[in-house]
C-alpha positions in Angstrom: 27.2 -13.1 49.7 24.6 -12.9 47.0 21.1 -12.2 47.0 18.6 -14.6 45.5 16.2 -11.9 43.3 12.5 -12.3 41.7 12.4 -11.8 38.5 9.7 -9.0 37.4 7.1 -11.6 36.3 7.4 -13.5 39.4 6.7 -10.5 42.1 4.1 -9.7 40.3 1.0 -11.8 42.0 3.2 -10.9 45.1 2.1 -7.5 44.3 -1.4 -8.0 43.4 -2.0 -10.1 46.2 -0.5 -7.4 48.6 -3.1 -5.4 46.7 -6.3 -7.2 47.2 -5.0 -7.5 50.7 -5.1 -3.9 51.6 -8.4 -3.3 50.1 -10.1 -5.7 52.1 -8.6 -4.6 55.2 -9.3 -1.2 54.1 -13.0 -2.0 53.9 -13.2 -4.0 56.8 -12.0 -1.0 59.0 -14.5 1.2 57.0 -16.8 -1.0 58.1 -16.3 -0.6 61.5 -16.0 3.1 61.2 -19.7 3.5 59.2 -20.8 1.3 62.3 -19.4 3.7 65.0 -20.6 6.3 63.2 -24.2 4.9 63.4 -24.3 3.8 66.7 -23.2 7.5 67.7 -25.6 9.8 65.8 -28.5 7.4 66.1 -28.7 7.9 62.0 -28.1 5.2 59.1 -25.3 5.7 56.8 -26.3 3.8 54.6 -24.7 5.2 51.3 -21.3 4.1 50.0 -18.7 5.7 47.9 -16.8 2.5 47.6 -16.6 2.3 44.0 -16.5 -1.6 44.0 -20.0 -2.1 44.9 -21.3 -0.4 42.3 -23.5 2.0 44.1 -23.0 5.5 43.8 -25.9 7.4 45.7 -25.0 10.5 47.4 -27.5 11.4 50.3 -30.4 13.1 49.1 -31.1 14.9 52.2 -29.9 15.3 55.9 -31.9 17.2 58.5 -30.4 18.4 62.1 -33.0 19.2 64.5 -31.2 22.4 65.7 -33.2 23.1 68.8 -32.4 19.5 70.3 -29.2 19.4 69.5 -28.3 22.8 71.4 -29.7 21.5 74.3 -27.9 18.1 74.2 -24.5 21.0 73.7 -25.6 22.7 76.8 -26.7 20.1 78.7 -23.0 18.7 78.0 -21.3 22.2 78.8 -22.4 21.7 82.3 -20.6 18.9 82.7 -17.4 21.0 83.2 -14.7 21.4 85.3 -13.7 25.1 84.4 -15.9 27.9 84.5 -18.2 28.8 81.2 -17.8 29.7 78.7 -15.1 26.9 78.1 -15.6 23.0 78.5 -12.9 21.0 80.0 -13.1 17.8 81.7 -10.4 15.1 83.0 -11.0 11.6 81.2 -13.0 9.4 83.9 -13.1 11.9 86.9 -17.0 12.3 88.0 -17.9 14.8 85.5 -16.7 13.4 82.5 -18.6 9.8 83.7 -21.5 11.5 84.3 -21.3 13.0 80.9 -21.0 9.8 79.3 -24.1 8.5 80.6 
């Protein structure tokens, strides 16, 4: 039994379709990932490095307030079901729920 086969010229918009395709479906789950991101540290991440928008700012600056965020670390680590200096905790027993709030 034979196979009917595209010629070259007609596989190509099949390809470039495919192409287009993948990009936007690669953007959209950027998308959501940026937007995780943001919700999670509380800061905008704003800047792209999508090179089809035309923008191509790199951050000019990023500042961590130390002091809060090591007490937001050991605030955490007592939220744990081994002993210190390690932090365990079973997904959804009390501790890690508690943690999450």
């Amino acid at each position: 039994m034979a196979y009917p086969t595209l010629a070259p010229s007609s596989s190509l918009p099949f390809l470039l379709l495919c192409l287009i395709c993948s990009l936007v479906s690669a953007q959209t789950n950027e998308d959501a990932t940026i937007k995780t991101m943001e919700d999670f540290s509380g800061y905008p991440l704003h800047e792209s490095n999508n090179p089809f928008d035309g923008s191509s700012s790199l951050p000019t600056s990023l500042s961590v307030d130390g002091d809060s965020l090591q007490r937001q670390i050991d605030e955490l680590s007592t939220f744990s079901d081994t002993p210190a200096p390690s932090v365990t905790r079973i997904l959804y027993s009390e501790k890690d729920v508690l943690a999450r709030r």
